[in-house]
BAKOL-454402 format. One record per residue (C-alpha): residue number from 1; x, y, z. Coordinates in Angstrom, 1 decimal, always signed. Each point is the difference from the previous one (the first is absolute). Example, Ala and Ser with C-alpha at 12.3 -4.5 7.8 and 13.67 -1.06 7.14 Angstrom:
! residues 2
(node 1 (+12.3 -4.5 +7.8));
(node 2 (+1.4 +3.4 -0.7));
***
This chain:
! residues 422
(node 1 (+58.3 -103.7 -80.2));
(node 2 (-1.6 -0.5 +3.8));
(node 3 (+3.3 +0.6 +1.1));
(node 4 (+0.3 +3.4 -1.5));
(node 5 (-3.0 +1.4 +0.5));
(node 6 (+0.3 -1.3 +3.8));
(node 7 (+3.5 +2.3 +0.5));
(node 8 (-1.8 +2.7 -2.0));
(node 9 (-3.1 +0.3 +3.1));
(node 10 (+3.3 -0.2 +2.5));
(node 11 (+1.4 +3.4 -1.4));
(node 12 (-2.3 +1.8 -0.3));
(node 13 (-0.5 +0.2 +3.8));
(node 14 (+3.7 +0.5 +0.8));
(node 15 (+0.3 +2.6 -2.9));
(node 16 (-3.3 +1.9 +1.8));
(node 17 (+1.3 -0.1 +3.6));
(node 18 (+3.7 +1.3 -1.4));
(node 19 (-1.7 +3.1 -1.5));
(node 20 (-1.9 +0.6 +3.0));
(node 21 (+3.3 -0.5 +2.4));
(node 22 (+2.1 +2.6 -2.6));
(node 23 (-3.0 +2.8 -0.3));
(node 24 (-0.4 +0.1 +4.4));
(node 25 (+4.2 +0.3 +0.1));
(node 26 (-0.6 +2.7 -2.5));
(node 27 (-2.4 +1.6 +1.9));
(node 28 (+1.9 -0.4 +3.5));
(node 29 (+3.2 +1.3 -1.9));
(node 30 (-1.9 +3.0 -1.0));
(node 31 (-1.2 +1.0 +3.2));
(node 32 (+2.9 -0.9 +1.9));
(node 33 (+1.9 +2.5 -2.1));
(node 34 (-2.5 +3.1 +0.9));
(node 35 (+0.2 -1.4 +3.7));
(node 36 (-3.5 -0.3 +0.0));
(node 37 (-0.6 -3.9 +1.2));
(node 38 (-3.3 -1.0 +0.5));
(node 39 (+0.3 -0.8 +3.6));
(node 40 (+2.0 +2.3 +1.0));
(node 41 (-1.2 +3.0 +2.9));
(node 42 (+0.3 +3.9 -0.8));
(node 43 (+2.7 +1.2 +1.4));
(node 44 (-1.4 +3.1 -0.4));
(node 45 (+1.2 +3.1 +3.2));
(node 46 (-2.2 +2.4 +0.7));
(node 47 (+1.0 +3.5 -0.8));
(node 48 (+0.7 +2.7 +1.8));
(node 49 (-3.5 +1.8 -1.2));
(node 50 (-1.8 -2.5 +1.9));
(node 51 (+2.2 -0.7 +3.3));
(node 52 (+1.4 +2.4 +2.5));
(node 53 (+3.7 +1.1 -0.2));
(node 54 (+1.7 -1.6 +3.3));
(node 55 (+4.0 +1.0 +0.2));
(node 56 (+2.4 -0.8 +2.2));
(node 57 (+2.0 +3.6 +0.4));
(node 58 (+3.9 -1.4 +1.0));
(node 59 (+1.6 -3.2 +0.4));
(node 60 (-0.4 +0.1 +3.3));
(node 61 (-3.6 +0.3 -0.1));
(node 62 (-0.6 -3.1 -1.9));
(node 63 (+2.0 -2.1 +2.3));
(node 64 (-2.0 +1.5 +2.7));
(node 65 (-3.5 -0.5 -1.5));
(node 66 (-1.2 +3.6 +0.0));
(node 67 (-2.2 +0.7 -2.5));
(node 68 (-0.4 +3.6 -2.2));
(node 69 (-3.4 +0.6 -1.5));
(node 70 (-0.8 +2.9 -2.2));
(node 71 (-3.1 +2.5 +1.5));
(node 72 (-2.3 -1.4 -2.8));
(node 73 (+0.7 -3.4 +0.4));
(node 74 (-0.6 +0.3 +3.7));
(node 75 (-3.2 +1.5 -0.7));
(node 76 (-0.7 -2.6 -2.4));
(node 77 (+0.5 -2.5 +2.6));
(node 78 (-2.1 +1.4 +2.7));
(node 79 (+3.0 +0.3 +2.5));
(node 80 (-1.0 +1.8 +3.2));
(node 81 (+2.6 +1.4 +2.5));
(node 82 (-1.2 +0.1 +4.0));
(node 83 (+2.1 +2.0 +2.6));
(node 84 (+1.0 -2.0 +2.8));
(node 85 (-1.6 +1.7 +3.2));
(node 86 (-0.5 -1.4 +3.8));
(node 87 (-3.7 -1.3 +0.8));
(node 88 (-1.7 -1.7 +2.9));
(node 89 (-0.7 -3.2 -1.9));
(node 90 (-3.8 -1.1 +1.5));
(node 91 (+0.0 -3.5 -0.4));
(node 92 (-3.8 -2.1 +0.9));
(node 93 (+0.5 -3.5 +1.0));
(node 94 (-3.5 -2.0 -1.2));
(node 95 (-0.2 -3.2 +2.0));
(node 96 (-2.5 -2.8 +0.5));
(node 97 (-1.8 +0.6 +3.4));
(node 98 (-2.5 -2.6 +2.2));
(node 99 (-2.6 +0.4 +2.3));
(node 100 (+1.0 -1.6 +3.5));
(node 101 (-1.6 -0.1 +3.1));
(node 102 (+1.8 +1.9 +2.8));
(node 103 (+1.6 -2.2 +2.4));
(node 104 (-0.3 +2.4 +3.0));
(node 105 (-3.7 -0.5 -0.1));
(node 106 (-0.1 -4.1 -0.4));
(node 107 (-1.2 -2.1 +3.4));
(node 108 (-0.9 -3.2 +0.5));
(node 109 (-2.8 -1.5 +2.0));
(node 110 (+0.6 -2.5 +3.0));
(node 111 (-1.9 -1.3 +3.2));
(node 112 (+2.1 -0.1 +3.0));
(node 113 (-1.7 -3.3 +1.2));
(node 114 (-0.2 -3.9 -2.1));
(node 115 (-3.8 -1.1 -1.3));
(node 116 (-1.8 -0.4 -2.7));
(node 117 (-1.6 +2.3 -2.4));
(node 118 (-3.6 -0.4 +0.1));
(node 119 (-0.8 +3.1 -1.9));
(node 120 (+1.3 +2.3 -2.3));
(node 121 (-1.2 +3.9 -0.8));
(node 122 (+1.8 +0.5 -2.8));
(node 123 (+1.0 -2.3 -1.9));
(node 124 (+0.7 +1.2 -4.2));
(node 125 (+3.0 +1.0 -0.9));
(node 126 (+0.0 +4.3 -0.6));
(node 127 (-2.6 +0.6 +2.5));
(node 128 (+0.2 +2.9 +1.3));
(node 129 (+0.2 -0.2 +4.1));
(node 130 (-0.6 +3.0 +2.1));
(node 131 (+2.3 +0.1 +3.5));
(node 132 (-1.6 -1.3 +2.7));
(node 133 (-2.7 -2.2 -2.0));
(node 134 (-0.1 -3.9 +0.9));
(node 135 (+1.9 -2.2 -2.1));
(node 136 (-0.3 -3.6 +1.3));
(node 137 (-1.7 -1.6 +3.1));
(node 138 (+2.0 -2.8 +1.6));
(node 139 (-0.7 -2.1 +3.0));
(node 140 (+3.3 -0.8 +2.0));
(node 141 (-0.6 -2.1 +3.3));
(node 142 (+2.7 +1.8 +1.7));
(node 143 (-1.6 +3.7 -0.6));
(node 144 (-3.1 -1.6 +1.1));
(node 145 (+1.4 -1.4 +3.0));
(node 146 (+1.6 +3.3 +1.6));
(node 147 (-3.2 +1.5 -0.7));
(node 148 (-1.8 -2.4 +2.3));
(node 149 (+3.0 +0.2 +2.5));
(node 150 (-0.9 +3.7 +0.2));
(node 151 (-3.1 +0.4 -0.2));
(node 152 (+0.3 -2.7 +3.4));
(node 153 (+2.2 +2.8 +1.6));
(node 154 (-2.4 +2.5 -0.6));
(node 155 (-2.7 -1.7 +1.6));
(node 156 (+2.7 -1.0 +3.4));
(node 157 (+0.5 +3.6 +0.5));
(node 158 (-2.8 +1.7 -0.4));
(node 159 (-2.0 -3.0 +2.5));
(node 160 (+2.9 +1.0 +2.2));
(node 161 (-0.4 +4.5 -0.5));
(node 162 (+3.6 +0.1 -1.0));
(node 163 (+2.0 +0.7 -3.2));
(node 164 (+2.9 -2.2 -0.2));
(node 165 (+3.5 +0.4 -2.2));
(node 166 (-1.5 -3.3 -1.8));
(node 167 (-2.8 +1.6 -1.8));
(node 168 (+2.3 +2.6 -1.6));
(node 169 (+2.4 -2.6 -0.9));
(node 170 (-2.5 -2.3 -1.3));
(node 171 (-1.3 +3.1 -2.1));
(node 172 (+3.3 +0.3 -1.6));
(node 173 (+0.6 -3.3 -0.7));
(node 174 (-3.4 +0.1 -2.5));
(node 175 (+1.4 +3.2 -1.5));
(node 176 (+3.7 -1.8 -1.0));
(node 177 (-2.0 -3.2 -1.1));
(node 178 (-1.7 +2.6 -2.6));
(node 179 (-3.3 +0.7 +1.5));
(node 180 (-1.2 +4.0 -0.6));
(node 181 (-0.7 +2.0 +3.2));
(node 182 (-3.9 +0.0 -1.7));
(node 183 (+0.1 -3.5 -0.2));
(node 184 (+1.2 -0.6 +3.8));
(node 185 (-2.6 +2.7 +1.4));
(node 186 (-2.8 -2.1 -1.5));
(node 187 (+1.0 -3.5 +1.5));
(node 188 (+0.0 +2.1 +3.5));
(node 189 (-3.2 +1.4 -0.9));
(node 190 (-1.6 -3.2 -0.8));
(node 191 (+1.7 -2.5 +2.3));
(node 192 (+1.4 -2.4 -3.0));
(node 193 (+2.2 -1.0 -2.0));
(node 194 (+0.6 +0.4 -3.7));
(node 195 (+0.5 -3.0 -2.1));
(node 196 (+1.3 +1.7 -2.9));
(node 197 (+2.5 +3.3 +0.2));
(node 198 (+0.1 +1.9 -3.2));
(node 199 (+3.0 +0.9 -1.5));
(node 200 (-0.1 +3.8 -1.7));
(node 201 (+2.1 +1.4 -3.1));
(node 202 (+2.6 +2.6 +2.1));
(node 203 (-0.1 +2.5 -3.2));
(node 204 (-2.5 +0.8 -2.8));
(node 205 (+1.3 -1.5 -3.6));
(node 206 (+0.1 -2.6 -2.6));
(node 207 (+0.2 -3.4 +1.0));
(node 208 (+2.6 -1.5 -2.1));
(node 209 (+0.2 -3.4 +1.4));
(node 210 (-1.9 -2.2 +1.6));
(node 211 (+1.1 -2.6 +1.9));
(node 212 (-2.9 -1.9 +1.9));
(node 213 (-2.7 -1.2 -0.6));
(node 214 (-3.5 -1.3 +2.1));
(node 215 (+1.4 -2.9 +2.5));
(node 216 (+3.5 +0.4 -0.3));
(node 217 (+2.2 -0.6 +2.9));
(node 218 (+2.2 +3.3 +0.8));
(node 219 (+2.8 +0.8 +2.9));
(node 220 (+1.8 +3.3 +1.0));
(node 221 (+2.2 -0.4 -3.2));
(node 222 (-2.6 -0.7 -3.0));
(node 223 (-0.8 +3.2 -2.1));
(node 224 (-3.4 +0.0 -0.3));
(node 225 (-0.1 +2.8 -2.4));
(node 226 (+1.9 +2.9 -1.9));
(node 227 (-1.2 +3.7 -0.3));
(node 228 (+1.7 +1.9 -2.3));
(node 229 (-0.7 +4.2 +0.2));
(node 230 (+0.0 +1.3 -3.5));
(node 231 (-1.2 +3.9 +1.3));
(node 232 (+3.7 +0.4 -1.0));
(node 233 (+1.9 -2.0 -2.3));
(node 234 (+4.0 -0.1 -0.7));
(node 235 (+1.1 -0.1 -4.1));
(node 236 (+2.8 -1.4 -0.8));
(node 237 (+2.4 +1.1 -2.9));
(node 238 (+2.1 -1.7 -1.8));
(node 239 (+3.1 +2.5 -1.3));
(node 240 (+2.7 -1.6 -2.2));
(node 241 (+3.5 -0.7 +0.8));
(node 242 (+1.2 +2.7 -2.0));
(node 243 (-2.0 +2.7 +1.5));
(node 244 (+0.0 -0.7 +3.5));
(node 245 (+2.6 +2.5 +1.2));
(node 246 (-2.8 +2.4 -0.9));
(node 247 (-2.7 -0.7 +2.1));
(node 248 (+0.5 +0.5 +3.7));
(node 249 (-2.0 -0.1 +3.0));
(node 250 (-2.5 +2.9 -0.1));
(node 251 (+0.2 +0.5 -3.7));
(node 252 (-3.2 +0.7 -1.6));
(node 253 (-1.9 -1.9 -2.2));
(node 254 (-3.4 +0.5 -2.2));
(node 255 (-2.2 -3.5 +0.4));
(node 256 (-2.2 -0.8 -2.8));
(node 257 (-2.3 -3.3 +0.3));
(node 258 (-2.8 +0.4 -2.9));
(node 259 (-1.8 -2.9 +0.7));
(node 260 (-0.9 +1.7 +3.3));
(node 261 (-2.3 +2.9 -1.4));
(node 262 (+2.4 +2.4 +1.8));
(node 263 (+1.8 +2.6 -1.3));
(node 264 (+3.8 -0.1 +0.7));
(node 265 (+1.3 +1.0 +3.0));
(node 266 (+3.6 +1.1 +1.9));
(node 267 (+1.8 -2.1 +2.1));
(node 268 (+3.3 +0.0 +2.0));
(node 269 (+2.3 -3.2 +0.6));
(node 270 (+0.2 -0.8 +3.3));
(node 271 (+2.3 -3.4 +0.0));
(node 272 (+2.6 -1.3 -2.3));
(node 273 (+0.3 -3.7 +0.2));
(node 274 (+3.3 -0.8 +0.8));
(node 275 (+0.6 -3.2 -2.9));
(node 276 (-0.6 +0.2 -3.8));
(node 277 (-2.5 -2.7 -1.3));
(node 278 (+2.6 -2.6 -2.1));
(node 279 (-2.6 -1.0 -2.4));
(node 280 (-1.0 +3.6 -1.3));
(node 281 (+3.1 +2.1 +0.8));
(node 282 (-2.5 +2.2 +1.8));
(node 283 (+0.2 +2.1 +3.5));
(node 284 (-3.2 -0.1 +2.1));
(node 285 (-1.0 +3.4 +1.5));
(node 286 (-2.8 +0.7 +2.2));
(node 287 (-2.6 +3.0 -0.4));
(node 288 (-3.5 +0.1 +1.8));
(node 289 (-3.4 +1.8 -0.8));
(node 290 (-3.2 +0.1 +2.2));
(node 291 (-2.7 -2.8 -1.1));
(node 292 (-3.3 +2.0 +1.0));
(node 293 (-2.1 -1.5 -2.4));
(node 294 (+1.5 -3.2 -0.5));
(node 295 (+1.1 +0.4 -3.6));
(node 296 (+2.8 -0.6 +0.0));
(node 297 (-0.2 -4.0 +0.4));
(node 298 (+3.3 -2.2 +0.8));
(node 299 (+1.3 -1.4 -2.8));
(node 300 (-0.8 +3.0 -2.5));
(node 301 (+2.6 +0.9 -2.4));
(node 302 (+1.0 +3.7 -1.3));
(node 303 (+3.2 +2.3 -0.4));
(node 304 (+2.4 +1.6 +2.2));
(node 305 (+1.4 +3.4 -1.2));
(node 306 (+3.1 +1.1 +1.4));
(node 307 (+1.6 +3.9 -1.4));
(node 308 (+3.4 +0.6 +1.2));
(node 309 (+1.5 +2.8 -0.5));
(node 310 (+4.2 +0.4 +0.1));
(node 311 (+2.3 +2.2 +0.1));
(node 312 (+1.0 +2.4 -2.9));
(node 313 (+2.5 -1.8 -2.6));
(node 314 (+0.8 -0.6 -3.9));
(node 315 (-2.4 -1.4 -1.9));
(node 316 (-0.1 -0.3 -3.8));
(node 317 (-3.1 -1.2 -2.3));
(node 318 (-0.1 -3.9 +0.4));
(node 319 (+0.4 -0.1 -4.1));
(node 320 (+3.1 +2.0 +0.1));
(node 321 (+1.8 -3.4 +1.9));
(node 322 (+1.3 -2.3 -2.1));
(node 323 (+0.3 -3.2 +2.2));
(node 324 (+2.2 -2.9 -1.6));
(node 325 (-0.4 -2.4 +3.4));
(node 326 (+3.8 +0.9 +1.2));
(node 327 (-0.2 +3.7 -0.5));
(node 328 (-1.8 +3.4 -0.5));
(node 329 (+0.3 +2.7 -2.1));
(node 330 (-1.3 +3.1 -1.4));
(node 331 (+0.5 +2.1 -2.9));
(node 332 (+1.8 +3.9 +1.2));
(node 333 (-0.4 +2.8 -2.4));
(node 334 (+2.9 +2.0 -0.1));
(node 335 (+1.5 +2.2 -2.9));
(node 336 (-2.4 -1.5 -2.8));
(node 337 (+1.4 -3.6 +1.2));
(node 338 (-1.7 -2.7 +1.7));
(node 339 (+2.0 -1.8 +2.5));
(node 340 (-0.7 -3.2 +1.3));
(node 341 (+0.4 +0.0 +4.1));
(node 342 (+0.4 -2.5 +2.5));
(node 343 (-2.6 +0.3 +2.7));
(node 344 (-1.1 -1.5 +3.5));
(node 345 (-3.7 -0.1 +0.1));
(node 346 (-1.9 -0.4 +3.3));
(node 347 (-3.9 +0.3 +0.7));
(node 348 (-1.8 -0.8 -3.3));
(node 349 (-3.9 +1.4 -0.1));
(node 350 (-2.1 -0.6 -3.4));
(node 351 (+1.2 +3.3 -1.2));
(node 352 (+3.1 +1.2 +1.6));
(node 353 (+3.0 -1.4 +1.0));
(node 354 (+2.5 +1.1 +3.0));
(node 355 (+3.6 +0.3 -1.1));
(node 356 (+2.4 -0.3 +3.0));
(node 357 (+3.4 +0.4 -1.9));
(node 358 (+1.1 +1.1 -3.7));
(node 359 (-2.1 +3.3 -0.5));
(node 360 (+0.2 +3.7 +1.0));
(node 361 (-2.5 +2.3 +0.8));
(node 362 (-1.3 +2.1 -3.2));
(node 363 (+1.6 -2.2 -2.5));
(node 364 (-2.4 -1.2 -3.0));
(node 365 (-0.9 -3.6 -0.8));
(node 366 (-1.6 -1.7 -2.9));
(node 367 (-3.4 -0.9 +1.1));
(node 368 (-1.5 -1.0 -3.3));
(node 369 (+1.9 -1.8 -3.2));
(node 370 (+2.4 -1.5 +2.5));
(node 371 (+0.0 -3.8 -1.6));
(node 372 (+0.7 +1.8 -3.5));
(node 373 (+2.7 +1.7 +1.4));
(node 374 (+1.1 -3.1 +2.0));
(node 375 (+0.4 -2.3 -2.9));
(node 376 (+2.2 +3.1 -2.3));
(node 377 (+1.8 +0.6 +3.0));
(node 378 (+1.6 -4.6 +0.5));
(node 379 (+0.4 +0.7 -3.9));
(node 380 (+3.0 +3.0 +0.7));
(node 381 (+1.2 -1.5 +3.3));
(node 382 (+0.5 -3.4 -2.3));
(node 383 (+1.6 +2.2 -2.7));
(node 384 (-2.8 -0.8 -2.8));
(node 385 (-0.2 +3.6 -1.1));
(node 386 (-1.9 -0.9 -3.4));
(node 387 (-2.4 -2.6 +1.6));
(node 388 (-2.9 +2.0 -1.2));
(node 389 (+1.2 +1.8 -2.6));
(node 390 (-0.7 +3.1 +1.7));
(node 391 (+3.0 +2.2 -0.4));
(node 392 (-0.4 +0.5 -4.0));
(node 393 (-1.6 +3.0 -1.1));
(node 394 (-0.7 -1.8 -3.3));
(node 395 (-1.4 -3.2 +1.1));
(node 396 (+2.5 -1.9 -2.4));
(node 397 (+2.4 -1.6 +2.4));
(node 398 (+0.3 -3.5 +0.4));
(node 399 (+1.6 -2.8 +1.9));
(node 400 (+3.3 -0.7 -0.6));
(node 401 (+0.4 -3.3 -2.4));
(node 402 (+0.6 -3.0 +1.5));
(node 403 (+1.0 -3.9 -1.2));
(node 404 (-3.1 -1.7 +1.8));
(node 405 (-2.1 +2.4 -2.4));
(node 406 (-0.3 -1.5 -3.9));
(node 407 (-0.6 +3.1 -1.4));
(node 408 (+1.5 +3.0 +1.7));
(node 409 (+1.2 +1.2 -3.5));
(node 410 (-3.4 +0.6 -1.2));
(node 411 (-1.9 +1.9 +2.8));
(node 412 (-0.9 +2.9 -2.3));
(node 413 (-1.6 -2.5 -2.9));
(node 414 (-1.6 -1.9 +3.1));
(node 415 (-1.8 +2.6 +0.9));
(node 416 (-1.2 +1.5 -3.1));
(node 417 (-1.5 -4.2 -1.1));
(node 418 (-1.0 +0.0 +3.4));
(node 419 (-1.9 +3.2 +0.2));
(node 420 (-0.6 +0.1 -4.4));
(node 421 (+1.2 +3.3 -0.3));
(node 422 (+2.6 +0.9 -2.1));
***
């Protein structure tokens, strides 16, 4: 009896899961015969209502990749034809541009004797120094002894009521040792010797560097200072690689440095540095611009405009170039028919680009719709007329049947348990 009713709660189980397993074959049977499987994708081509009619005319034509569109589809597409005509292509080169003090109007400060410093007039760092005003006080034992020795010559010949060849020499000698002509008239005038001689800046400017200070020791080759004239300043532009056959000494150039306050301003190049800087790809030119009031500071940063203008040549829409990286090519109109054409392609500006071989004068180009055209145009040179389904007038066609495809005998009843139309 427990035996019995044991096997009876084992079958009923299996005898549930067996009706289960035989209703989903039925069901998968049933679909699979109106080739409507769950998981299957519509297969669905649009017609020709909704796409364009693209044919290829000949034979010939499709192994050639040129491409027949119909008036409406064209329109449809937004396809716009250009004539190919000669312009001076104005190209503007925008580079990065620095503020620079000119190097024509740099000097450095020496004294022409050794000392010490025992005193300096200016002594920060972008002071401004007028020429002629004192910029250190030194005391050098030699300066102070040719003073003495000439002031004692002074004193010989005038006890003896002659001049003498050594006074004028001795004169001299103070001027090469650095004293001013002021400076020497007032130790004749008062008999003594100076203990200091001051050292003056030889140009108004900036000082940019100082390099003394209060008690240093100095000699003939110590810079004691350096002045930097910023009344005019040089800018320096860096043009790319790529562009630099453009720019040329006297080219001109707009200069634009907002942080200035000044309103941009024209400029011509006047030196091309001969080497290319490695780390930016870039080649240095030269422009410079007057410096009045000082703002435009070393170190400031703005743009360099350069327009060049060429030559008259063939240029074509930028968007009418298809560029695969190894080649170029346009779409020509001709006869109804787009033909794909081999081009050579040489100055390329945002807009337009030059084309050095492949075109004619007058001819017409495809300047909008040209990747549509592209793409329909690999399908006939690869001989995949139908690709798109564009040639039937009904919509109906569909791809040939093939073994990798479970159910190319049922395309019709796919699509109507795809779409549930019947």
């Amino acid at each position: 009896m427990t035996l019995s009713i044991a096997l009876r709660g084992l079958l009923r189980p299996l005898a549930s899961a067996a009706v289960t397993a035989l209703l989903f074959t039925g069901i998968l049977a049933i679909q699979r015969a109106r080739d409507g499987w769950p998981f299957a994708v519509s297969s669905t081509a649009p017609t020709s209502d909704t796409m364009p009619r693209m044919v290829a005319s000949t034979t010939a034509d499709v192994a050639s990749g040129r491409v027949s569109i119909e008036t409406a589809a064209a329109r449809s597409l937004d396809i716009r034809l250009e004539t190919v005509t000669r312009q001076s292509l104005t190209e503007t080169i925008r580079t990065v541009a620095t503020v620079v003090p000119d190097e024509s109007r740099i000097s450095h400060i020496h004294t022409r004797v050794a000392g010490w410093v025992e005193h300096l007039e200016v002594a920060t760092t972008g002071q401004v120094v007028r020429e002629g005003e004192p910029f250190a006080r030194i005391f050098s034992p030699e300066l102070l002894s040719s003073q003495t020795e000439y002031l004692t010559a002074r004193r010989a010949t005038a006890a003896a009521g002659i001049s003498s060849a050594v006074i004028a020499s001795g004169r001299t000698r103070l001027e090469v040792l650095g004293m001013t002509a002021a400076e020497i008239d007032a130790i004749e005038r008062s008999g003594e010797p100076r203990r200091l001689v001051t050292v003056v800046a030889p140009h108004t400017g900036v000082l940019v560097n100082r390099g003394v200070t209060a008690g240093t020791s100095v000699d003939p080759s110590t810079t004691l200072a350096t002045i930097a004239d910023l009344s005019r300043v040089w800018i320096l532009a860096e043009v790319p690689e790529a562009s630099m056959a453009s720019v040329r000494v006297g080219s001109a150039a707009l200069l634009d440095f907002p942080a200035s306050g000044r309103a941009p301003f024209p400029a011509r190049v006047d030196f091309i540095y001969p080497m290319l800087t490695e780390r930016t790809r870039t080649l240095r030119v030269r422009l410079s611009a007057a410096n009045r009031d000082g703002a435009l500071k070393p170190g400031l940063y703005g743009t360099a405009a350069f327009e060049t203008a060429g030559q008259p040549v063939l240029t074509v829409p930028r968007d009418a170039v298809v560029d695969t990286g190894l080649q170029q090519h346009v779409f020509v109109a001709a006869g109804g028919q787009f033909e794909p054409r081999l081009v050579k392609v040489g100055v390329q500006l945002a807009d337009r680009v030059e084309i050095r071989q492949g075109l004619t004068d007058g001819e017409q180009v495809v300047a909008a719709g040209v990747f549509l055209l592209d793409s329909e145009s690999r399908l006939r040179a690869t001989g995949a007329v139908g690709g798109h389904n564009h040639g039937s007038p009904s919509g109906d066609e569909r791809p040939p049947a093939t073994s990798e495809d479970p159910h190319a005998g049922h395309r019709p009843a796919s699509a109507k348990a795809a779409t549930g139309k019947e």
